[in-house]
C-alpha positions in Angstrom: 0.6 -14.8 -57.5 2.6 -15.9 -54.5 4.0 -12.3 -54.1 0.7 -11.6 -53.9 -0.2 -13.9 -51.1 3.0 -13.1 -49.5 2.2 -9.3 -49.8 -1.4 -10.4 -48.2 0.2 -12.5 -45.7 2.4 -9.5 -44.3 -0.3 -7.0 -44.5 -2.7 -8.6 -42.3 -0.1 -9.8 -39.8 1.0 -6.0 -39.4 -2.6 -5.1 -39.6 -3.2 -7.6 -36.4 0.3 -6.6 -34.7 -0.6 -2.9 -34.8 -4.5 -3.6 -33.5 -2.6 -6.0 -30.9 -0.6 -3.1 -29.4 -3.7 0.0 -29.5 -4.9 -3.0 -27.1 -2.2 -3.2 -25.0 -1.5 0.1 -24.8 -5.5 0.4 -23.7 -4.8 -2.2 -21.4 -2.1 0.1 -20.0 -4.0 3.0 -19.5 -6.7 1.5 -17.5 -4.2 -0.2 -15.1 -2.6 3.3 -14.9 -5.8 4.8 -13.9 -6.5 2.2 -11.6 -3.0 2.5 -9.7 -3.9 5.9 -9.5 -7.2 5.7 -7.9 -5.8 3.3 -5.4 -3.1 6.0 -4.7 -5.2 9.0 -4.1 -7.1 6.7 -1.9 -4.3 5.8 -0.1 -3.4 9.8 0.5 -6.6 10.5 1.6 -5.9 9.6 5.0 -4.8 12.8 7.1 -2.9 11.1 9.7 -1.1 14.7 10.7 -4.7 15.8 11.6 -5.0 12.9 14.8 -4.2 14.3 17.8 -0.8 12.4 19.3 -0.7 13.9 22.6 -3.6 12.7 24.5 -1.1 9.5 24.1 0.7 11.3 27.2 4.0 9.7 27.5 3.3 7.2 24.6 3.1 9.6 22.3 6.0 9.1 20.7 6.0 5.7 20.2 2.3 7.0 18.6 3.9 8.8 16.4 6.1 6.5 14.9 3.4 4.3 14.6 1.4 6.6 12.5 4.7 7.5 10.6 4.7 3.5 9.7 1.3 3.8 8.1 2.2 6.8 6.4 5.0 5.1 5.2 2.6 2.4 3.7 0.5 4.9 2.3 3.5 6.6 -0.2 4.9 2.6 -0.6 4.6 1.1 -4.2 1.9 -1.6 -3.4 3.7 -3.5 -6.5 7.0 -3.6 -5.0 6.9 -6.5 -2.7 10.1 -5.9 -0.8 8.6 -2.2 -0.4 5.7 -4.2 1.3 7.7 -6.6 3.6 9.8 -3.8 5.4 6.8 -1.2 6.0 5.0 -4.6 7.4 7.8 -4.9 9.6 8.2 -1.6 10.3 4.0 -1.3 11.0 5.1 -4.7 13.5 7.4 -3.3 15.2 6.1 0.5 15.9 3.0 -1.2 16.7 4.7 -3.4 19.6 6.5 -0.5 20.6 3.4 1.3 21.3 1.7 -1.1 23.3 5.1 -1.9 25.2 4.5 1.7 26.5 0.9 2.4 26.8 -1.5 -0.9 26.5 -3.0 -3.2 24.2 -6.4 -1.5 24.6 -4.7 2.2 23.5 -3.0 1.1 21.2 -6.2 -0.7 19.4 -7.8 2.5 19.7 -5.4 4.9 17.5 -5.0 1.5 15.0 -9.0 2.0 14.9 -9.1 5.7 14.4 -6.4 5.0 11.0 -8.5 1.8 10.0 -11.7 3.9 9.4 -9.9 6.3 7.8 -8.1 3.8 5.0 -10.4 2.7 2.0 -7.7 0.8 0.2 -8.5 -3.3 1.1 -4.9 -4.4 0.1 -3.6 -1.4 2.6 -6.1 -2.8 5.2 -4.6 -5.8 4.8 -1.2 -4.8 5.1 -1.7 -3.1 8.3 -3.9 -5.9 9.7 -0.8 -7.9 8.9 1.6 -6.1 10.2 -0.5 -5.3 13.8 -0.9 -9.3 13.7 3.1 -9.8 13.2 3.3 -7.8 16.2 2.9 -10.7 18.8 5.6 -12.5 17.4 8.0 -8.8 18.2 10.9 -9.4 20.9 11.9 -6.3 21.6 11.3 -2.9 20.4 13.5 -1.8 18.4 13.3 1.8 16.3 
């Protein structure tokens, strides 16, 4: 009788490990899928396709700029220390470009990418990384 129970016993606690893991590995998948809706979200921004040089001599520093968010766009938005530096790097491009041109041209190229971005958490990113831009010294790139 009690290998019996004990056979019973180990049966259904394999039964419920093996029904534990289909739902992780389900669990998995639909965080996979979700990553990778966010991603092709994030690509779907053509920032080649903006027109730098009406920036004239700030085009360069327009450039970079745009380079920044595309660097946020292929950035792992798990990896925070991925996150931190392109923030940095979205600060300081963006101080550089308004060191150069103004506060008013610069706001109008970080519009044109804003309208284009549909991912929140990269929205967020850049609006963090624009606002981390007052506190910038110098520019340095």
């Amino acid at each position: 009788m009690k290998k019996s129970v004990m056979t019973l016993t180990l049966t259904l606690a394999l039964v419920g490990c093996d029904d534990a893991s289909k739902v992780i590995d389900q669990a998995q998948e639909v965080a996979n899928k979700a990553v990778d809706t966010l991603q092709l979200q994030a690509q779907s921004i053509d920032l080649n396709s903006l027109n730098l040089e009406v920036f004239g001599d700030a085009a360069q520093r327009a450039k970079e700029f745009t380079q920044s968010i595309d660097t946020l766009m292929n950035t792992e938005l798990g990896d925070q220390e991925a996150i931190r530096n392109v923030t940095e790097q979205i600060s300081n491009s963006y101080y550089c470009l308004v060191e150069v041109s103004s506060q008013e041209t610069a706001e109008n190229l970080l519009d044109k990418i804003v309208s284009s971005v549909k991912n929140d958490q990269m929205l967020a990113i850049i609006e963090k990384g624009v606002g981390k831009a007052n506190s910038v010294k110098e520019c340095v790139i």
